[in-house]
MMTF fields as JSON, N, C-alpha, C and O atoms, coordinates in Angstrom:
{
  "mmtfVersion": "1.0.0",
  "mmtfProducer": "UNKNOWN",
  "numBonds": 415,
  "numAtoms": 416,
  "numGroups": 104,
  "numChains": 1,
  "numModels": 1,
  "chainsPerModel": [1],
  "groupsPerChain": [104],
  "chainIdList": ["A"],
  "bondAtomList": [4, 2, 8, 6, 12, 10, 16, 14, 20, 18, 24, 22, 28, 26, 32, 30, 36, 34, 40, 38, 44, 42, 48, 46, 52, 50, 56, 54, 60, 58, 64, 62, 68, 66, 72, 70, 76, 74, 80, 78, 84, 82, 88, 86, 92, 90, 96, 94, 100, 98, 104, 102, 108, 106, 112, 110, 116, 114, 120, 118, 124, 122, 128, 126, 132, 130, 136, 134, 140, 138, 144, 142, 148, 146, 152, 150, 156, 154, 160, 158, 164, 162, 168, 166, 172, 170, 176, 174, 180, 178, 184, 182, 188, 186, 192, 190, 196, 194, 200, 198, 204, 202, 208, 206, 212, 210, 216, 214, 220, 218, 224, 222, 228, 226, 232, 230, 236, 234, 240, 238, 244, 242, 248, 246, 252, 250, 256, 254, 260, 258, 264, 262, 268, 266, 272, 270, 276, 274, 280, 278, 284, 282, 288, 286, 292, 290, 296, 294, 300, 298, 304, 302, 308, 306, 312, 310, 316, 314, 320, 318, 324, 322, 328, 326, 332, 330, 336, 334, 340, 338, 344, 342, 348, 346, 352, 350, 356, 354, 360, 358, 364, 362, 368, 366, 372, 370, 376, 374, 380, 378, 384, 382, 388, 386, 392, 390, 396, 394, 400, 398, 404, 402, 408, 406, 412, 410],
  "bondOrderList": [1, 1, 1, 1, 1, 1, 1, 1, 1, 1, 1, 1, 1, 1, 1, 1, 1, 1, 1, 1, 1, 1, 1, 1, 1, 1, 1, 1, 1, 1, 1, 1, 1, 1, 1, 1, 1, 1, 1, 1, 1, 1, 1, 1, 1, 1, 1, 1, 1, 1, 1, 1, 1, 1, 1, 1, 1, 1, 1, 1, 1, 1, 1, 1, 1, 1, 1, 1, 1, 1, 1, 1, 1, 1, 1, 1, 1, 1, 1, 1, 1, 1, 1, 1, 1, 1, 1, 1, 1, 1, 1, 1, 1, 1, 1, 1, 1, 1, 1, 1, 1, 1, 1],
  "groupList": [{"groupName": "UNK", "atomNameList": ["N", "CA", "C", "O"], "elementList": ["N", "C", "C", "O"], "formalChargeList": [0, 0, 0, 0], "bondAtomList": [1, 0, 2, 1, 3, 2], "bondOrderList": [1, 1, 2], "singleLetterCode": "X", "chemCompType": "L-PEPTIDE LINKING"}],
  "groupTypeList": [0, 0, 0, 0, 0, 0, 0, 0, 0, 0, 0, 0, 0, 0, 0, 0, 0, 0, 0, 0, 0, 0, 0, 0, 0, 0, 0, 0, 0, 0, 0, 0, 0, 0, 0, 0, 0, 0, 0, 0, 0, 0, 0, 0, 0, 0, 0, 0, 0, 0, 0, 0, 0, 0, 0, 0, 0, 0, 0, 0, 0, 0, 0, 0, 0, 0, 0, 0, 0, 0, 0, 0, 0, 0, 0, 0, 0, 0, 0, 0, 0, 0, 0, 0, 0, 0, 0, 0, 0, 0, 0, 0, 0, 0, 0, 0, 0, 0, 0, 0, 0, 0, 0, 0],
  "groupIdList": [1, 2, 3, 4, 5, 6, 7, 8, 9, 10, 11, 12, 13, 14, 15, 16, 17, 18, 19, 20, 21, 22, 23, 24, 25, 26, 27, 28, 29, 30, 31, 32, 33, 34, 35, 36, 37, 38, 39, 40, 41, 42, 43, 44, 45, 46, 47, 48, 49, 50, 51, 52, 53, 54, 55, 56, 57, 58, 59, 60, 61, 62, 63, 64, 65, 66, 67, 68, 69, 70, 71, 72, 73, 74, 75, 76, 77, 78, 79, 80, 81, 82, 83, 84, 85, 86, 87, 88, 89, 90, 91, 92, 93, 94, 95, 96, 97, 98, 99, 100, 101, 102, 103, 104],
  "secStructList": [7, 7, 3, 3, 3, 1, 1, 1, 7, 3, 3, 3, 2, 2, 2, 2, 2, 2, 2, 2, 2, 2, 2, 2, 2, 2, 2, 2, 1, 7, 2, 2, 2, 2, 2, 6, 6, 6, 6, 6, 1, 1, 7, 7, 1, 7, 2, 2, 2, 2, 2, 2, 2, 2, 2, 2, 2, 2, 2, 2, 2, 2, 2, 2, 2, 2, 2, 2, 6, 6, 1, 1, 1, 7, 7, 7, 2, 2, 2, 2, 2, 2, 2, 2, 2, 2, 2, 2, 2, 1, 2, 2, 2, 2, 2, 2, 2, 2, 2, 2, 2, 2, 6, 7],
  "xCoordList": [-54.131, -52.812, -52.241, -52.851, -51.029, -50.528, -49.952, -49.534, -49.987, -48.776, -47.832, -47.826, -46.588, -45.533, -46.031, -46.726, -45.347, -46.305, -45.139, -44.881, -44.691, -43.196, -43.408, -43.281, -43.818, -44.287, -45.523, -46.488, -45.857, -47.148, -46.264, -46.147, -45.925, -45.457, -45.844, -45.505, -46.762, -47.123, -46.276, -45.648, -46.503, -46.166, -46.772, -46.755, -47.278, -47.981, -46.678, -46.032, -46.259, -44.801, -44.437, -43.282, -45.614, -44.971, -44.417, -43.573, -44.707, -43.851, -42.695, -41.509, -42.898, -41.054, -40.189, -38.963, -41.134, -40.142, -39.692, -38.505, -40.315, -40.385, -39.23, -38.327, -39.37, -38.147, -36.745, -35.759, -36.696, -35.688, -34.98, -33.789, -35.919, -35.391, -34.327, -33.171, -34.841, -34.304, -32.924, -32.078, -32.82, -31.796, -31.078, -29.908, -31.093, -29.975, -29.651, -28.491, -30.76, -30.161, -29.06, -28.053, -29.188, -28.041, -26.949, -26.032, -26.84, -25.764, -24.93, -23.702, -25.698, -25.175, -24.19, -22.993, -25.363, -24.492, -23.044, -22.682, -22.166, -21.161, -21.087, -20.813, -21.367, -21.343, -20.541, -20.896, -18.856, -18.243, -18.376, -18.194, -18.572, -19.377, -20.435, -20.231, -21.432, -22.727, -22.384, -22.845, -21.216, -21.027, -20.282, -20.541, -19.349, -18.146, -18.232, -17.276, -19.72, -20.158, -20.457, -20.766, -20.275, -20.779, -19.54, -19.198, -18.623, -17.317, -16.514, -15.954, -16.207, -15.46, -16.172, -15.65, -17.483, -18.014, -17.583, -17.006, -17.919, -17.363, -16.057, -15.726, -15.617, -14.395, -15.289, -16.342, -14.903, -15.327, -14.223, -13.106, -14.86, -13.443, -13.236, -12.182, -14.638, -14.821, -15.733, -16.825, -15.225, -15.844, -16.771, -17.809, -16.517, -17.369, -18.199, -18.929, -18.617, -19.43, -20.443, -21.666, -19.755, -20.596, -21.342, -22.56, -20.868, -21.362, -22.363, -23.515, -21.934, -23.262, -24.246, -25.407, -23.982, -25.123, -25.958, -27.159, -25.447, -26.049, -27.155, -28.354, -26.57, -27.168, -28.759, -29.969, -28.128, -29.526, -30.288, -31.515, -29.623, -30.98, -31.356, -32.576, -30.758, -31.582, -32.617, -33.723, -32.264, -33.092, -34.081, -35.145, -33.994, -35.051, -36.08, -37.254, -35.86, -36.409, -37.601, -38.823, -36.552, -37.398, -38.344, -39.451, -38.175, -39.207, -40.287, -41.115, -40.076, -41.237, -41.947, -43.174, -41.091, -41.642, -43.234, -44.382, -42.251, -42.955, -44.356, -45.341, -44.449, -45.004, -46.362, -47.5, -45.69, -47.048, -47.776, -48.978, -47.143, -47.87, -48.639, -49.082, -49.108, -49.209, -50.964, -51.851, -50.839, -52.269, -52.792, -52.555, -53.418, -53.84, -54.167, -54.897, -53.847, -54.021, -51.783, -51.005, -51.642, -49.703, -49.627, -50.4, -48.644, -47.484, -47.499, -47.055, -47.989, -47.561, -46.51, -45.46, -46.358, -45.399, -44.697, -43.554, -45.43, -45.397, -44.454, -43.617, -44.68, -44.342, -43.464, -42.587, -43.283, -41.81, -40.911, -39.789, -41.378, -40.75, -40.032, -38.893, -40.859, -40.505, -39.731, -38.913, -39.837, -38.244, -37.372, -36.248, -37.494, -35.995, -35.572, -34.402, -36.299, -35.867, -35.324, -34.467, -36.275, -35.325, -33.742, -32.697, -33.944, -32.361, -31.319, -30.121, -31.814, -30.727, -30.293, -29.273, -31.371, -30.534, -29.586, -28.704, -29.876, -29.164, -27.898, -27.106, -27.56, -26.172, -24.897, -24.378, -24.71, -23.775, -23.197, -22.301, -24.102, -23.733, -23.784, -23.35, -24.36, -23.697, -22.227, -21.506, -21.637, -20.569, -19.871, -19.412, -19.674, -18.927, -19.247, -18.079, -19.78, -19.625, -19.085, -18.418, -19.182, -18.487, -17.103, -16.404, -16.793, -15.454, -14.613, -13.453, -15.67, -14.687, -14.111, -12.978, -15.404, -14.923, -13.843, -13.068, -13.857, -12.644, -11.405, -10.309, -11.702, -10.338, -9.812, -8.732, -10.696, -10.162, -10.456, -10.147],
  "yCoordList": [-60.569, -60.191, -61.357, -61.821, -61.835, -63.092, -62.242, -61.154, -63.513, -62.946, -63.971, -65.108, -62.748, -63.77, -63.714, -62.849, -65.364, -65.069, -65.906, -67.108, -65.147, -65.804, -65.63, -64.735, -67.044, -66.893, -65.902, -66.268, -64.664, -64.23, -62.439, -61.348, -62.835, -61.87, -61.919, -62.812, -60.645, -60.679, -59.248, -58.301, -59.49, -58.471, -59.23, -60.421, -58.143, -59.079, -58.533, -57.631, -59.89, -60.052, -58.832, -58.408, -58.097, -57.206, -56.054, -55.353, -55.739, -54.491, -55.764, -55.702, -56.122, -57.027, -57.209, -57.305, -57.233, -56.712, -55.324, -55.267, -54.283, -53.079, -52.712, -51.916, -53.378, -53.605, -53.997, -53.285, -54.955, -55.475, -54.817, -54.878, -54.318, -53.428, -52.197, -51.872, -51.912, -50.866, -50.883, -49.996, -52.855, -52.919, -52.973, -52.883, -53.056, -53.298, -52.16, -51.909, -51.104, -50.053, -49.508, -49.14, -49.427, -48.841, -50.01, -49.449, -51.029, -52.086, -51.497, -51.579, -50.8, -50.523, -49.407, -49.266, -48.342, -47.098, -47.11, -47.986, -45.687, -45.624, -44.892, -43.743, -45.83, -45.639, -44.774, -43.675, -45.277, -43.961, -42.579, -41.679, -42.178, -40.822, -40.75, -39.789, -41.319, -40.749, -40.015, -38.933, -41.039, -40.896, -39.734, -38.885, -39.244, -38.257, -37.07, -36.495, -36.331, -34.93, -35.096, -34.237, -36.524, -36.993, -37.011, -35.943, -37.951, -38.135, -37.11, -37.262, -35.662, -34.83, -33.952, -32.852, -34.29, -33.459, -33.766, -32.975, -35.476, -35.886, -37.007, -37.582, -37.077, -37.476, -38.978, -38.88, -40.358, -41.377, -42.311, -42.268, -43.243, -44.814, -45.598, -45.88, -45.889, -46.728, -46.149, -45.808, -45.928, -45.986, -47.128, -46.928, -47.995, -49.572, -48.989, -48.407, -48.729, -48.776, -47.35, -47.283, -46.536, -45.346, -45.919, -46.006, -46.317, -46.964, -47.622, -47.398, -48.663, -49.764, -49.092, -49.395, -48.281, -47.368, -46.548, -46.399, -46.071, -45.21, -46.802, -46.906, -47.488, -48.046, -48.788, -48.738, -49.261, -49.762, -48.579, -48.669, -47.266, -46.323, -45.942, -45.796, -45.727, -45.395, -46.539, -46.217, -47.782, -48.474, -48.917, -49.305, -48.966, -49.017, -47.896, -48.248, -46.867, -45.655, -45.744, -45.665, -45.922, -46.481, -47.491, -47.268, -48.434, -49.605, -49.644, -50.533, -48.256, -48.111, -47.248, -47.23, -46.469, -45.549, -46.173, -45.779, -47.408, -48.133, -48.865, -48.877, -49.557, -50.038, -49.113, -49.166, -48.362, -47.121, -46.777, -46.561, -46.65, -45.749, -46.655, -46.074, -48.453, -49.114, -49.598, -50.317, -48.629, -49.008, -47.633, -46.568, -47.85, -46.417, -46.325, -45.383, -46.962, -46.979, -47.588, -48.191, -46.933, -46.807, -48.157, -49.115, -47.978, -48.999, -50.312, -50.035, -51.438, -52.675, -52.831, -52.684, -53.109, -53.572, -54.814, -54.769, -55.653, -57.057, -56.658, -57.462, -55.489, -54.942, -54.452, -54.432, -53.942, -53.141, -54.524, -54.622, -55.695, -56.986, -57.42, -57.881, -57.243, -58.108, -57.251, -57.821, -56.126, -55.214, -55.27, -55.499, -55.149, -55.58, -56.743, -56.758, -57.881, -59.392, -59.474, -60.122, -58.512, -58.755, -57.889, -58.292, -56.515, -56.13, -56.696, -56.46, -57.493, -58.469, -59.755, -60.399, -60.083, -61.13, -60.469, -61.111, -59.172, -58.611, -58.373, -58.21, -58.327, -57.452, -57.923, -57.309, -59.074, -59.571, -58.807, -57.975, -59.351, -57.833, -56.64, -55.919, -56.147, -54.514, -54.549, -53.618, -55.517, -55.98, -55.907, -54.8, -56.868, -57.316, -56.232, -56.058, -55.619, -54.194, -53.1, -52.355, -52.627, -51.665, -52.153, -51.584, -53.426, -53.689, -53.608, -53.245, -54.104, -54.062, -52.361, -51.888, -51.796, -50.447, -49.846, -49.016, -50.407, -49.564, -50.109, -49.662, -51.346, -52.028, -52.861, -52.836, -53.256, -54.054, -55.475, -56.207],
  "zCoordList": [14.379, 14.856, 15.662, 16.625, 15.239, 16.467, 16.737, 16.343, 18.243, 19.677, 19.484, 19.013, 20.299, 21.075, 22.281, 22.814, 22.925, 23.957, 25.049, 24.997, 25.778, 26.516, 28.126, 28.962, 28.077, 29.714, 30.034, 29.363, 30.906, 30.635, 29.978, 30.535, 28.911, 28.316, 26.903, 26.127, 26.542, 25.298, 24.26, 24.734, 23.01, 22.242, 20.899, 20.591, 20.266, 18.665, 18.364, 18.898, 16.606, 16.046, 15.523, 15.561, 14.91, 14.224, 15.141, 14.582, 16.369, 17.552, 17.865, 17.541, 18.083, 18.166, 16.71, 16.649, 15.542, 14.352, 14.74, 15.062, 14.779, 14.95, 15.997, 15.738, 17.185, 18.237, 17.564, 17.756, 16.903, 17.06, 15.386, 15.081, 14.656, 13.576, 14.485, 14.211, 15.142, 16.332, 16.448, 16.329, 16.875, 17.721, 16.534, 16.903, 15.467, 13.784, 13.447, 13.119, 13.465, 13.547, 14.234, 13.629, 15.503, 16.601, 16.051, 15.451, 16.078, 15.558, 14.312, 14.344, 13.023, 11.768, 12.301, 12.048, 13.441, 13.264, 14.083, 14.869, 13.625, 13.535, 15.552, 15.899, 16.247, 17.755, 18.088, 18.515, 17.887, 18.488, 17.713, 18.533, 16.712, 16.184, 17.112, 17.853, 17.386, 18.072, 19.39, 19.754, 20.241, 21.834, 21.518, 22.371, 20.552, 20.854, 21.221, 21.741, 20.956, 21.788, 23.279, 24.105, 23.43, 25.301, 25.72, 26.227, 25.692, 26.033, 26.409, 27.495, 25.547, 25.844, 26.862, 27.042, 27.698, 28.472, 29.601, 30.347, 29.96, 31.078, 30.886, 29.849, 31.859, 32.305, 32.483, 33.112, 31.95, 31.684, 31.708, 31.192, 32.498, 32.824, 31.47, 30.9, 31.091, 29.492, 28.778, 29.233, 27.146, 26.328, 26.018, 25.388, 26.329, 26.308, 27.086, 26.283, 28.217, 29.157, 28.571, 28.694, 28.074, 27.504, 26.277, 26.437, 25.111, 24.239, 24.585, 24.212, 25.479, 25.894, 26.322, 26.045, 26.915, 27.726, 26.723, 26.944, 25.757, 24.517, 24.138, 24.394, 23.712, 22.793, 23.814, 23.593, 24.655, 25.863, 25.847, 25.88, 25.793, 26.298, 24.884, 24.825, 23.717, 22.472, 22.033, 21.599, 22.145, 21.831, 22.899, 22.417, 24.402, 25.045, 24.962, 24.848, 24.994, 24.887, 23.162, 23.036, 22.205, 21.07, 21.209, 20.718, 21.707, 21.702, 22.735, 22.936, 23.483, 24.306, 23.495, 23.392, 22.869, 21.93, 20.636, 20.426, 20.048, 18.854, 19.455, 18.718, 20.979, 21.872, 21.906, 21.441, 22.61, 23.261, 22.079, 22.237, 20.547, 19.995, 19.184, 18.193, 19.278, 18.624, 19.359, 18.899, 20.942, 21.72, 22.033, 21.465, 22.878, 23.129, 24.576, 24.884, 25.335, 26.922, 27.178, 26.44, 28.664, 28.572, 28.362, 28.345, 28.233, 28.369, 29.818, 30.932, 29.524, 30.591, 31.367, 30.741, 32.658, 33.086, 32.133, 31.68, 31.992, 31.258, 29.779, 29.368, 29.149, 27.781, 28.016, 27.152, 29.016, 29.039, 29.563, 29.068, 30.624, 30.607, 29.638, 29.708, 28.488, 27.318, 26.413, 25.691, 26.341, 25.691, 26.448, 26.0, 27.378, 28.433, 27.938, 27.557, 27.821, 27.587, 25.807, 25.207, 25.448, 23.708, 23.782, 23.27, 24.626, 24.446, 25.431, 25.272, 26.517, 27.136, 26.377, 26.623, 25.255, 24.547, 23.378, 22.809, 23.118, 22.415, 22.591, 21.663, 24.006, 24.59, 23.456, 22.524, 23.924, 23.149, 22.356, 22.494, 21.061, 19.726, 19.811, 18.912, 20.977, 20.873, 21.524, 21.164, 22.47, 23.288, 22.088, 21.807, 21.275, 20.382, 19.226, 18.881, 18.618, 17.582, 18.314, 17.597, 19.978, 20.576, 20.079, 19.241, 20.808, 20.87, 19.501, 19.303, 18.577, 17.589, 17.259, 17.168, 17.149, 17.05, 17.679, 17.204, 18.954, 20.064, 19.776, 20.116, 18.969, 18.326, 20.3, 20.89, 20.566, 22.01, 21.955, 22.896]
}
């Protein structure tokens, strides 16, 4: 099994395929459909900011998900480091697919 190995941050390649399949997913789907049973509950400043927020927590939540179930003792501080660090380089493109959607 190789590692990535980023600073003292490990993940073997294939749970960071697995991760970052994740993040293409939430990218393909049709975001504002997902958020629209949330939105009409509460009273919300931005849809951007709801969106973004869907998508950080579906896919963090997943990749702890793909993580945990790949060992058998929890989850690392260090591992959960390093999904944080793949969906902060991600932001961008969920930034820029919200926006396009919201047409802003």
């Amino acid at each position: 099994m190789k590692l990535f190995i980023w600073g003292d941050i490990r993940l073997d390649n294939e749970i960071r395929g697995l991760i970052e399949q994740r993040i293409d997913i939430t990218l393909k789907c049709d975001l504002l459909k997902e958020i629209s049973w949330f939105k009409d509950e509460l009273p919300l400043k931005s849809q951007l900011d709801l969106a973004l927020g869907y998508c950080i927590g579906y896919v963090y939540r997943a990749s702890r998900t793909v993580v945990q179930s790949s060992k058998d003792n929890e989850i690392t501080q260090e591992e959960t480091s390093e999904i944080k660090a793949i969906i902060k380089r991600r932001l961008p493109e969920f930034r820029a697919k919200i926006k396009r959607e919201l047409d802003v």
